[in-house]
Every structure is written in structure tokens, then in C-alpha cells.
C-alpha positions in Angstrom: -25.8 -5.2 10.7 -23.8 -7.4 8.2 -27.1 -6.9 5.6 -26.3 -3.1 5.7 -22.4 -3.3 4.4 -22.1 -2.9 0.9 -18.5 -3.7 1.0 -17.4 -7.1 -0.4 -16.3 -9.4 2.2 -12.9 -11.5 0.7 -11.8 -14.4 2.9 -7.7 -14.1 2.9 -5.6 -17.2 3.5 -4.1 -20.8 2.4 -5.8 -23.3 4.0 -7.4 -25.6 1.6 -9.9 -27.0 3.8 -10.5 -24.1 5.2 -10.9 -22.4 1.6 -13.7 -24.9 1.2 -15.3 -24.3 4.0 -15.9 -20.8 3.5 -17.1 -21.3 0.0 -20.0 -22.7 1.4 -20.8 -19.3 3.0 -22.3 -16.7 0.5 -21.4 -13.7 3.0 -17.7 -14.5 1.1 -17.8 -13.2 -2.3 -14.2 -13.9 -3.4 -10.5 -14.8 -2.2 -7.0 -14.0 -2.1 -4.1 -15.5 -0.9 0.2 -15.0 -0.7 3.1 -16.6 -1.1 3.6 -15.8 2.8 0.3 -17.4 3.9 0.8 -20.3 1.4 4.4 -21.0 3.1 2.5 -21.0 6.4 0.3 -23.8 5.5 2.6 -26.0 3.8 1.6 -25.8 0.1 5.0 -26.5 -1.9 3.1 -27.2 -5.7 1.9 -23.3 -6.1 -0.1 -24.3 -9.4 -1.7 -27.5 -7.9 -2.9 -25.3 -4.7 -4.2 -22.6 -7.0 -6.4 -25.3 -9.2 -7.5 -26.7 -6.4 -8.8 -23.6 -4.8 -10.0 -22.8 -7.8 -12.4 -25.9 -8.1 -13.7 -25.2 -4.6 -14.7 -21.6 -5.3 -17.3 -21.9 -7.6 -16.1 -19.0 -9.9 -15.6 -16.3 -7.6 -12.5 -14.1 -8.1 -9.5 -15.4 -6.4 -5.9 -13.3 -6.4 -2.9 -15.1 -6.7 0.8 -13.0 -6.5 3.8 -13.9 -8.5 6.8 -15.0 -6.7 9.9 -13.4 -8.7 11.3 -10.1 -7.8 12.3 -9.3 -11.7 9.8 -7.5 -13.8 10.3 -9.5 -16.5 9.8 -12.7 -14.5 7.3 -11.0 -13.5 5.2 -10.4 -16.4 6.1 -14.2 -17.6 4.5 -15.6 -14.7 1.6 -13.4 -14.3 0.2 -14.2 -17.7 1.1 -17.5 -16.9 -1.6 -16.8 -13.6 -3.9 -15.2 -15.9 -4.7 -18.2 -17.6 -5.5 -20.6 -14.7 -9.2 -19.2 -14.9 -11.4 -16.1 -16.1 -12.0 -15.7 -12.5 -8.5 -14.9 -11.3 -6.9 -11.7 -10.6 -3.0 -11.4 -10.9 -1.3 -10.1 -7.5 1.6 -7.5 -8.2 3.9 -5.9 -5.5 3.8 -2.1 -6.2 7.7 -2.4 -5.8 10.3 -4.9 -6.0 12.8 -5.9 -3.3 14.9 -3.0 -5.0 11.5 -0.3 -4.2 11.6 0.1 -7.3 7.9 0.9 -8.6 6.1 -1.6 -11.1 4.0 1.0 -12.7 5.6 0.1 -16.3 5.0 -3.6 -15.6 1.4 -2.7 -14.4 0.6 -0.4 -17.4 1.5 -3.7 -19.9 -0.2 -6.0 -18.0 -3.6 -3.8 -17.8 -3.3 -2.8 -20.9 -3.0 -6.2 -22.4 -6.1 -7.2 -20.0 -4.4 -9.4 -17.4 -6.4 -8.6 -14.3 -4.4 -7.3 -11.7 -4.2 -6.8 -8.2 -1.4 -4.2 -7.1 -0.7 -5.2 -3.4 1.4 -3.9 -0.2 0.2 -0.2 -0.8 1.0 2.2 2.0 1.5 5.5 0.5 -1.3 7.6 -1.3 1.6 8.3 -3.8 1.7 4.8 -4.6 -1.8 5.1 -5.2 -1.2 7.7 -7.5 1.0 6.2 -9.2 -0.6 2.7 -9.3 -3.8 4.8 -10.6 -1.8 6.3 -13.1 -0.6 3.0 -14.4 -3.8 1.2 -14.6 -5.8 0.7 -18.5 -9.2 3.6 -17.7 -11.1 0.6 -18.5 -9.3 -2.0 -17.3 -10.8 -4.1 -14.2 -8.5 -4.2 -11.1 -8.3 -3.9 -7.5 -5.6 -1.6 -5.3 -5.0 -3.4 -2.2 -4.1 -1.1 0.6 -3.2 -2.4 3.9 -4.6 -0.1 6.4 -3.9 -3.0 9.0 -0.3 -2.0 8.2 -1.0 1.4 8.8 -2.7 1.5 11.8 0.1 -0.8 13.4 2.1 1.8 12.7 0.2 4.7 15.1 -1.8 6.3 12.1 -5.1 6.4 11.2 -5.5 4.8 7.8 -9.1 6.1 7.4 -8.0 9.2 5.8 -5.2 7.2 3.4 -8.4 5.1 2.1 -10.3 8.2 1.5 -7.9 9.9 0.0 -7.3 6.7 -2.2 -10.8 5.9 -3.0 -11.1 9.8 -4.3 -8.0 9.3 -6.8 -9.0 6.0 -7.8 -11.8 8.1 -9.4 -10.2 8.2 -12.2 -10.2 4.6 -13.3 -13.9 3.8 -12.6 -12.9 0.0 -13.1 -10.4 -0.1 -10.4 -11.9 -1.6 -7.4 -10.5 0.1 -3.8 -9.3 -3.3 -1.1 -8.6 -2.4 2.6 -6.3 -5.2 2.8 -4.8 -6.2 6.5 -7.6 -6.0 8.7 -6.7 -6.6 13.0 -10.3 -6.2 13.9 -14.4 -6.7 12.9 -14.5 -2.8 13.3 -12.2 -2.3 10.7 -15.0 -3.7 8.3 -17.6 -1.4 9.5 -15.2 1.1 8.7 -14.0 0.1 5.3 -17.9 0.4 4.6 -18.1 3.9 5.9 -15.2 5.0 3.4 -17.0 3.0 0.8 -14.0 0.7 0.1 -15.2 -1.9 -2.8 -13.6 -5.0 -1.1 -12.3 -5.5 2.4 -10.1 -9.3 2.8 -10.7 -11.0 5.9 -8.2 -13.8 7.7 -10.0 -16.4 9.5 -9.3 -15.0 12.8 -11.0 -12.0 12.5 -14.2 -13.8 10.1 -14.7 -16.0 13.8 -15.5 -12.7 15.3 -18.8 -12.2 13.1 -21.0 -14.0 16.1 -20.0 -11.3 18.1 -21.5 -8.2 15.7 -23.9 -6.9 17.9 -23.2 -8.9 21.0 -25.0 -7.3 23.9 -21.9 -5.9 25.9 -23.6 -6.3 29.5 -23.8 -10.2 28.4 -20.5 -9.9 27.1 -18.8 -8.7 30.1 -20.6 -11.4 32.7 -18.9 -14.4 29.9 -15.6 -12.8 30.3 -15.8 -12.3 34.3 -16.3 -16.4 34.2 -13.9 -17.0 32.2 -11.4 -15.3 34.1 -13.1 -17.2 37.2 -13.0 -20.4 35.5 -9.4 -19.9 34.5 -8.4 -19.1 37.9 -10.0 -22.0 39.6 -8.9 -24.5 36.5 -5.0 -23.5 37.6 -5.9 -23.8 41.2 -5.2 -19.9 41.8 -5.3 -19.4 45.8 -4.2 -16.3 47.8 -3.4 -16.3 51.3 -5.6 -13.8 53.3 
């Protein structure tokens, strides 16, 4: 089944060793990372993590995010992240802590060709106006986080759709269904004909189970639940 996607598989997170390990897998065709997953794993040098992931990738796009909230800080530090390797993609929040929208800081950026990648979309206006914002020729990714979206009680198939269809516009601009909670969520990513889907280490250990007969399936998970019971010494008085 995974020969059939034509979606991008990116492997999302901030574990160095675990970085490496997954650039040994050819299924993964780039990386991206945040400040917030970075924090998580300990990394306090941001530049020394991000040359040393880049040496482990073997030239395949990686997106790191700037860390200050002012768009002129901004735009200093993400040409300073432009110029860590050809390979590297520039994340930019669509707003700042203030919501106010970084189209203007966008439109410079793409326009002088600094690669970006416009993260924590939600709203196919932001879309819009991201789109709007991007150089027409201009390489770039829009990273929507269906995940987010779902956990929220919608249905982010028809956001991504609708996004995919504006993005038209800017044939360069690549469409990322960031945020995934499940291996479905890449199956349906495909169907929408999202370029790039990013992937968190939990969900990339559920690959084993594409295809997984379900019958088989169900008889492990009746001895675990028998193996767990007997392991805590479960009785019941009858």
C-alpha cells in the first residue's frame, strides 16, 4: 500500500539519534522540526542541532522556524536560516503572538528567494492570504495542521481541499498536512493530493501495521489484555 502514495512522507521531530536513524530509511524524503519539539529533547545550541541534523540528512530538505515574535527579528534570523544549507526551508508562523499576519514578511522573504515554510495554518483565509503573499515562482510549502483541526470536532479533509485548490495559483508552493494523530490520516492526505504529509515517530511505528489482517489483529490484542490481567494478578471472586 505505501508504494501507491504519491504524497511525501516527512519525518517531524528533535531527536538527533532518532533523526539519523530515519535517514537511513528512503520511505523519508525530508524533515522538519520546532522550537517546541527541540525544547522537548533538550537541544539548547539551536544552530549546532540544526548542522548536525543537517550532516545526517544527506541533502534532503529540512525546515527549521525562527524563534522571535518581531517581524523584523524575524526576517534577520530567517536569512540567517537560509544560509545553513541549500537544502533548508525557513519555518514562518502565519501570525505573531499579537495574530497579526506575516504576509508582508512572507512576500520579502519569497521574493528575495529564502525558502519558506508558513506554519500553524488553520483557516482557509490564511491560506489565502499566505497564497497571496507567496513569489508565483517561488518554491515553498503551506503547512496546515489538520491534526489541529480534527482535534477540534471538524473534518479537515475539506480545509485541505479547499487549500490545495487555492494554492493553484502558485504552482511552486507545495500543500503539508502537518499534525497527523493517526496512519489513516496519510492515506488521506494522499486522496486530497497533499504534496507533503510530516510524520512524528509515534505515528511512523505504526507503518507495520498498514495492512495488518484485523482477525489476526484482534486475537494479539485479546492476549494482551489476558496477559496484562494475569501479569497484575487480576482475580474475581465467583
Amino acid at each position: 500500500m505505501l508504494d501507491s502514495l504519491k504524497i511525501k512522507i516527512f519525518a517531524d521531530g528533535a531527536d538527533l539519534a532518532g533523526i539519523r536513524a530515519l535517514a537511513e530509511n528512503p520511505m523519508i524524503k525530508g524533515f522538519t522540526t520546532n522550537p517546541t519539539l527541540m525544547r522537548k529533547a533538550g537541544v539548547d545550541d539551536y544552530e549546532a542541532f540544526a548542522r548536525d541534523v543537517l550532516a545526517a540528512v544527506g541533502g534532503r530538505p529540512v525546515s527549521f522556524e525562527v524563534s522571535a515574535d518581531d517581524f523584523d527579528a524575524m526576517e534577520r534570523q530567517a536569512r540567517k536560516i537560509a544560509t545553513w544549507g541549500d537544502n533548508v526551508t525557513v519555518k514562518i508562523p502565519v501570525t505573531n503572538t499579537k495574530r497579526e499576519f506575516a504576509g508582508p514578511l512572507i512576500a520579502r522573504l519569497s521574493g528575495a528567494g529564502v525558502k519558506v515554510n508558513v506554519t500553524a495554518v488553520l483557516t482557509v483565509d490564511q491560506v489565502r492570504g499566505v497564497a497571496a503573499a507567496l513569489a508565483h515562482d517561488a518554491p515553498a510549502v503551506v503547512s496546515v495542521f489538520a491534526g489541529r483541526i480534527a482535534d477540534t470536532g471538524r473534518d479537515p479533509v475539506p480545509v485541505m481541499k479547499e487549500a490545495l485548490d487555492i494554492l493553484k495559483a502558485k504552482p511552486k508552493a507545495e500543500l503539508l498536512w502537518a499534525s497527523p494523530r493517526e496512519i489513516l490520516n496519510v492515506f488521506q492526505a494522499d486522496a486530497v493530493g497533499c504534496h507533503i504529509i510530516t510524520v512524528t515517530a509515534d505515528v511512523l511505528g505504526k507503518l507495520k501495521l498498514i495492512g495488518k489482517d484485523l482477525a489476526e489483529y484482534s486475537l494479539e490484542t485479546v492476549k494482551m489484555f489476558h496477559g496484562d490481567a494475569a501479569k497484575a494478578g487480576y482475580e474475581i471472586e465467583t
